[in-house]
VEXLO-159990 format. One line per field, with one value per residue (C-alpha): residue number from 1; residue in three letters; z, x, y. Coordinates in steps of 0.05 Angstrom, whole numbers. Layout:
i [NUM;...];
aa [ALA;...];
c3 [Z;...];
c1 [X;...];
c2 [Y;...];
END
This chain:
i [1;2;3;4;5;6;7;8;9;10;11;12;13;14;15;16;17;18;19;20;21;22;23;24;25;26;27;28;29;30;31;32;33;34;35;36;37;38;39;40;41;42;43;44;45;46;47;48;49;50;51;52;53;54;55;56;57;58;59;60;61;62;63;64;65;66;67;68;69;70;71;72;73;74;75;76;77;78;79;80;81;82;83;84;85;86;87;88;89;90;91;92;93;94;95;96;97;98;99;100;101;102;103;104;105;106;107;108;109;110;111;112;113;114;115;116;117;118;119;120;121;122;123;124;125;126;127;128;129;130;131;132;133;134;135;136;137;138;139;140;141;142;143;144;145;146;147;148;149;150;151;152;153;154;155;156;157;158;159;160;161;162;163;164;165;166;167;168;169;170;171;172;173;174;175;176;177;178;179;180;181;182;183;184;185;186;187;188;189;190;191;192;193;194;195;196;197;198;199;200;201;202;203;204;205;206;207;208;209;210;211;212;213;214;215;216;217;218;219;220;221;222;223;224;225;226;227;228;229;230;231;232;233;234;235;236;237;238;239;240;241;242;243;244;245;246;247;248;249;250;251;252;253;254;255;256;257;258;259;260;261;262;263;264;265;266;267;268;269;270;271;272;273;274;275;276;277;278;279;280;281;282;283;284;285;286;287;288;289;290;291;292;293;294;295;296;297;298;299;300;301;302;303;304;305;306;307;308;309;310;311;312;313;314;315;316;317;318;319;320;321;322;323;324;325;326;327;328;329;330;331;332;333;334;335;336;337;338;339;340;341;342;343;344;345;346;347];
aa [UNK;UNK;UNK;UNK;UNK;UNK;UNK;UNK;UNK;UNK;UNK;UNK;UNK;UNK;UNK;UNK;UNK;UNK;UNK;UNK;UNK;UNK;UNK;UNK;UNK;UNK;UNK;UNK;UNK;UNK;UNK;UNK;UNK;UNK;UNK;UNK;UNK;UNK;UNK;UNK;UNK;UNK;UNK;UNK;UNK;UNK;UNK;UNK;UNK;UNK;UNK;UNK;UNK;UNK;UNK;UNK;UNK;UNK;UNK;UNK;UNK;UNK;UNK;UNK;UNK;UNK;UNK;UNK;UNK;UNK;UNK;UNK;UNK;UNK;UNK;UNK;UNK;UNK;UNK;UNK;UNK;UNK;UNK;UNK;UNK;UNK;UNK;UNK;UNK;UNK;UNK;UNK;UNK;UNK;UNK;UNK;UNK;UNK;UNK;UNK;UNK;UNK;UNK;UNK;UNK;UNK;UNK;UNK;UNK;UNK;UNK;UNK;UNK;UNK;UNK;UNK;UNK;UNK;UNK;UNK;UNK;UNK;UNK;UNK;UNK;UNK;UNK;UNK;UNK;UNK;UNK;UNK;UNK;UNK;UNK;UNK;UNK;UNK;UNK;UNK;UNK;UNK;UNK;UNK;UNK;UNK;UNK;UNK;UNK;UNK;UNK;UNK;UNK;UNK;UNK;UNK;UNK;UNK;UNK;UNK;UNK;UNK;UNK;UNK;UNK;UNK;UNK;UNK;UNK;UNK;UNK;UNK;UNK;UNK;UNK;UNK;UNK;UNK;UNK;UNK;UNK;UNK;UNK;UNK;UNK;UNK;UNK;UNK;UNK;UNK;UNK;UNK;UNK;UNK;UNK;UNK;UNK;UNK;UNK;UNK;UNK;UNK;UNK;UNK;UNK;UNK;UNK;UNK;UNK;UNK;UNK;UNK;UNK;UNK;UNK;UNK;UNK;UNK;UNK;UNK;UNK;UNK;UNK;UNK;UNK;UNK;UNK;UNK;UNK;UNK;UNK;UNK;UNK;UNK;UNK;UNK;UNK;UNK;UNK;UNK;UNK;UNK;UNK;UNK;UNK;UNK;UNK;UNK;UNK;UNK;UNK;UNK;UNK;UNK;UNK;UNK;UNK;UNK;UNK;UNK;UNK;UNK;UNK;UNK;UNK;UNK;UNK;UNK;UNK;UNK;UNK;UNK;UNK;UNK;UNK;UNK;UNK;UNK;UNK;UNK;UNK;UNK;UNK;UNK;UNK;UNK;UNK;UNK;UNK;UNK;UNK;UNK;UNK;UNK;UNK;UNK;UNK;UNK;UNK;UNK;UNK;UNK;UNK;UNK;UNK;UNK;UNK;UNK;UNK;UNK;UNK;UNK;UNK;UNK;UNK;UNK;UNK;UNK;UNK;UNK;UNK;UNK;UNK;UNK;UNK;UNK;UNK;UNK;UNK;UNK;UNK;UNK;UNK;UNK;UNK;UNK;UNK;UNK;UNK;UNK;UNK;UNK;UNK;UNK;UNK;UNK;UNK];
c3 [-2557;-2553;-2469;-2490;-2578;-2556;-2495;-2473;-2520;-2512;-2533;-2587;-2628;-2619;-2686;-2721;-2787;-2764;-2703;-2664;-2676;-2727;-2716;-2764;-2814;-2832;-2834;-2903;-2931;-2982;-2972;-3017;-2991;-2983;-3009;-3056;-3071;-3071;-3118;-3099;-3062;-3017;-3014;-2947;-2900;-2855;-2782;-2755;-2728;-2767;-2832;-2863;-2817;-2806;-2860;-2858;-2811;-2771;-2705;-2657;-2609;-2572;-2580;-2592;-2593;-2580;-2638;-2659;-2692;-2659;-2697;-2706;-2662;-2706;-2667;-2661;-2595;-2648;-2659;-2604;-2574;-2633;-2607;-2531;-2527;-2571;-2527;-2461;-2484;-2526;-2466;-2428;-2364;-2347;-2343;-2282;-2220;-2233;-2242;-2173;-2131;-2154;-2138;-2064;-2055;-2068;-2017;-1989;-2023;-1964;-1993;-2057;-2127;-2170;-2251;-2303;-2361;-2432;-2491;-2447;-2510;-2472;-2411;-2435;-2399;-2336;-2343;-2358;-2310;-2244;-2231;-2230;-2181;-2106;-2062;-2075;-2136;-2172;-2243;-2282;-2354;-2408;-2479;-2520;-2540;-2486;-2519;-2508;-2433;-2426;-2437;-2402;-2339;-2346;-2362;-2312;-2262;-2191;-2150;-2150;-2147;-2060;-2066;-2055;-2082;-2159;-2174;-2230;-2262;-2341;-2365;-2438;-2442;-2492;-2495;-2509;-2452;-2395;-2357;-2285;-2251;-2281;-2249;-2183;-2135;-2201;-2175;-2252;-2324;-2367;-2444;-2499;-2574;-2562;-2576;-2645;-2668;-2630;-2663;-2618;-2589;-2562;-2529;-2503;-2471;-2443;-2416;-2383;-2346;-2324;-2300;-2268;-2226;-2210;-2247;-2271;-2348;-2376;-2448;-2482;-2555;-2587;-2663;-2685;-2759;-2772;-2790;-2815;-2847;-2854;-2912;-2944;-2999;-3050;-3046;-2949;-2953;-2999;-2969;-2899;-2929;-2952;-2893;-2850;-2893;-2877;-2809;-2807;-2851;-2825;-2774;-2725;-2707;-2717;-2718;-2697;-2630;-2580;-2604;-2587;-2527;-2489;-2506;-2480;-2413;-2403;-2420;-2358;-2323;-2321;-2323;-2386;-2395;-2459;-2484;-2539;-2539;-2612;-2623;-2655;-2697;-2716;-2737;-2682;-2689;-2749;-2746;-2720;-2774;-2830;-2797;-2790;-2854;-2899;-2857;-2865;-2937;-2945;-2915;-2956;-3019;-2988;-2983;-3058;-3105;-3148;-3112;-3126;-3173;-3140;-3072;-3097;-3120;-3048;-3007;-3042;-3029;-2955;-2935;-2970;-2927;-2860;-2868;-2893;-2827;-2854;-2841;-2788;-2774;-2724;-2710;-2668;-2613;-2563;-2493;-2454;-2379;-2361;-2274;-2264;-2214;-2142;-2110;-2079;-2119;-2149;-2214];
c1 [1445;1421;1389;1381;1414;1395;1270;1329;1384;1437;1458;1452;1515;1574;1603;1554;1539;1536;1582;1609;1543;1504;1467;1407;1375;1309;1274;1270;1330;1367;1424;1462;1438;1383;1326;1380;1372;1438;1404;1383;1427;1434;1361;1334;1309;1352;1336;1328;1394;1441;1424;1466;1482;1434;1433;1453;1420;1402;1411;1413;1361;1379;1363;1426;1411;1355;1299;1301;1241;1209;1234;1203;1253;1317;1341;1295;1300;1313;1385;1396;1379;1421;1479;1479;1519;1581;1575;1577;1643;1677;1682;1743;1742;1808;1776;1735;1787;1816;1737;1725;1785;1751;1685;1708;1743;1683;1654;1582;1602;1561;1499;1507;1522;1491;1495;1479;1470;1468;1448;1418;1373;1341;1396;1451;1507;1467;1457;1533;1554;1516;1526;1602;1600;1594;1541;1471;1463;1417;1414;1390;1378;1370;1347;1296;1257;1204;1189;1270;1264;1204;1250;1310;1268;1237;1301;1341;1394;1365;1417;1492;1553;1556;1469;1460;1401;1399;1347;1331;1289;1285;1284;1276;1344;1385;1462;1456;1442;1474;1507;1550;1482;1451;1499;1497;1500;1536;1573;1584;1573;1562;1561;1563;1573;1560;1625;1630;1562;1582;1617;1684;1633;1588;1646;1673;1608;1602;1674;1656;1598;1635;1689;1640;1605;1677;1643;1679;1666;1662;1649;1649;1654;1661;1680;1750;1743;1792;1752;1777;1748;1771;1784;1804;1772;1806;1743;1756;1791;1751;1686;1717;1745;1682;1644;1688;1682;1605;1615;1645;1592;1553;1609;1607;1664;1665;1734;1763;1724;1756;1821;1785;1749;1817;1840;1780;1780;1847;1853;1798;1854;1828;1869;1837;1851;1831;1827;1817;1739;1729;1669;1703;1641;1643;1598;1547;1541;1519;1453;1483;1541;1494;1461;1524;1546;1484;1487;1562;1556;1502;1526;1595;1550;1505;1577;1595;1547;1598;1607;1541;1549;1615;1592;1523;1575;1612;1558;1516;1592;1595;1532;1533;1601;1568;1510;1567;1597;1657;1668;1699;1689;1730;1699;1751;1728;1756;1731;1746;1746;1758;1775;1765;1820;1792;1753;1789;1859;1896;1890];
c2 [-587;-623;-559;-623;-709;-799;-880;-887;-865;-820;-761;-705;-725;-756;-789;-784;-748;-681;-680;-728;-771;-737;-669;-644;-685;-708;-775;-800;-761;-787;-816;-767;-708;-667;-707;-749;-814;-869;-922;-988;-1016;-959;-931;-929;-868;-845;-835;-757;-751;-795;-750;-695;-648;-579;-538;-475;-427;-482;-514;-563;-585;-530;-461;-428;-358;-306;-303;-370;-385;-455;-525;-583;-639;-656;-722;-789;-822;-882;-853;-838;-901;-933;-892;-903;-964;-944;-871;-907;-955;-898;-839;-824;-869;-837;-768;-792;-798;-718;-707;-755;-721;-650;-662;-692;-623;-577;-524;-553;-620;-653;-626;-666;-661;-609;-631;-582;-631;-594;-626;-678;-713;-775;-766;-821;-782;-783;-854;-866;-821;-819;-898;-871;-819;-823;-784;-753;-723;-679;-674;-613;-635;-584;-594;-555;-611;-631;-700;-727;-683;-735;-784;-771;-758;-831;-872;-824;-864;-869;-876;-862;-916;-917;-929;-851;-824;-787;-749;-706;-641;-622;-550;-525;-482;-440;-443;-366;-347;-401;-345;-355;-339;-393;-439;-411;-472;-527;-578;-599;-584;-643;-649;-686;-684;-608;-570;-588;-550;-492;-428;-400;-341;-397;-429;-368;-361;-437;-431;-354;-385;-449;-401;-346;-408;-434;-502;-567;-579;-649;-642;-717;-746;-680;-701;-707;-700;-766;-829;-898;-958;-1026;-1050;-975;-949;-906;-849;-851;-793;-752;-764;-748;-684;-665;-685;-638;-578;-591;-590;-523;-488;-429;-411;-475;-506;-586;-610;-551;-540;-577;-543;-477;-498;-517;-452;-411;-457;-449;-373;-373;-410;-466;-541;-575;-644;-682;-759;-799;-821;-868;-906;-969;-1001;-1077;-1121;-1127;-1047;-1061;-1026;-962;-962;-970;-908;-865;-884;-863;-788;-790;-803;-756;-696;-703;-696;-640;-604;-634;-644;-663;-729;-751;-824;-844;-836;-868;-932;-923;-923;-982;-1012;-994;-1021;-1079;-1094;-1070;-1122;-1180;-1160;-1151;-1072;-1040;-971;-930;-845;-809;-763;-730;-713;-658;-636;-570;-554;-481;-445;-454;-395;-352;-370;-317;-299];
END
């Protein structure tokens, strides 16, 4: 939360194993699960990121909630990196213009953008985002883990699509507390792959302080919970069913959250628009899909043990396809933009 999940990469998530790209996880996990193994053919570590999704009691890269003890970082700028490209094709271009007119609109607009990045990882959205957006803009990017802050603030966008000047600062930050205060002067809050490892208080708390601030929301490639492979395999749906009940351990969300986040934006009165946002994976995302696949795999059997030799068979299956080239690999998502009432409007 990934706030900051991808030297330059992307972001926390988004499709990936544990949320919309793959949240929790440790290098050298098995396949199968924690510490499993899938056999030969489908032996291999599996990048921090792309692996099963946190365990429970866990959480994302960023702190969450008072208390929590420090973590050792839970997303490699390799996945991240992996994941940038299929991010940057996969969100919601037609989100932008309501976003665009919006932004033209605001009070002290002249003074530039303010962005409020969360979940920032290595600063993908900023990258994908700033190029799009006219006028001087300052980015605030928030993650908990200073070594992907490093990188975000290295790789960051410099200036903005008319030539205007971006430029950016990194904090270490905690969802748990992002109150209206903190977004005093927020042109924008920016997200992504975030609202799935969220629980419904957490987003009731996101959509208060976007509301308090009288802030714009864009929350991209939250995960969907549908997935589909070409060709089908008789064992899609099972491992997808499992994959999701995995998701919503411990009292996040997953596929439910952008469900509840619409609600809590728009119970703030807010006009919440959302769009499709799929990675579609083919052969020259190979290297990625083999990723997503082992922590999509592996979380499925974290949830079901029972799985275990079929989805050992499946897997060894799957990735022999993926490096044939001949799998295709769609992960819905759906992004989100939330436009808070205008100050001053009646309630």
């Amino acid at each position: 939360m990934e706030v900051g999940a991808e030297a330059p990469g992307g972001e926390t998530g988004a499709g990936g194993p544990s949320g919309a790209g793959g949240r929790g996880g440790t290098p050298g996990t098995g396949p199968t699960g924690a510490g499993g193994s899938a056999g030969d053919g489908a032996a291999g570590p599996v990048v921090a990121g792309a692996g099963p999704v946190v365990r429970p009691g866990e959480r994302s890269t960023v702190r969450l909630r008072d208390g929590d003890q420090e973590e050792p970082p839970r997303y490699a700028p390799e996945w991240l990196q992996l994941r940038e490209g299929a991010d940057a094709v996969a969100r919601a271009q037609e989100l932008l213009d309501p976003l665009r007119i919006r932004l033209a609109n605001l009070p002290g607009r002249s003074g530039g953008l303010v962005v409020h990045d969360l979940g920032c990882g290595t600063g993908s959205m900023g990258r994908w985002l700033a190029p799009r957006l006219d006028g001087a803009q300052h980015w605030i990017l928030h993650d908990r883990d200073p070594y992907l802050l490093h990188f975000a603030a290295v790789a960051s966008p410099r200036s903005a699509a008319d030539g205007s000047r971006v430029t950016v600062e990194t904090r270490r930050g905690d969802v748990a507390r992002l109150t209206p205060e903190a977004l005093t002067g927020a042109s924008l809050v920016t997200a992504s792959a975030l609202l799935d490892v969220l629980t419904r208080e957490e987003i009731d708390a996101l959509a208060d302080a976007c509301a308090g601030a009288g802030c714009p929301a864009l929350l991209t490639l939250s995960v969907a919970g549908r997935v589909e492979l070409a060709p089908e395999d008789p064992l899609d749906a099972e491992i997808a069913e499992a994959f999701n009940a995995h998701q919503r351990r411990g009292g996040l969300l997953g596929p439910d959250a952008v469900t509840v986040a619409c609600e809590a934006f728009a119970e703030r009165g807010a006009t919440v628009r959302v769009h499709a946002s799929p990675w579609r994976l083919g052969a020259e995302e190979a290297a990625l899909t083999e990723q997503w696949l082992r922590g999509w795999v592996g979380a499925a059997v974290e949830q079901r043990p029972d799985l275990g030799d079929r989805a050992e068979t499946y897997l060894s299956t799957r990735l022999a396809a993926c490096a044939a080239g001949a799998l295709r690999v769609t992960v819905h998502h759906t992004d989100l933009l939330a436009l808070p009432r205008p100050r001053g409007a009646a309630a």
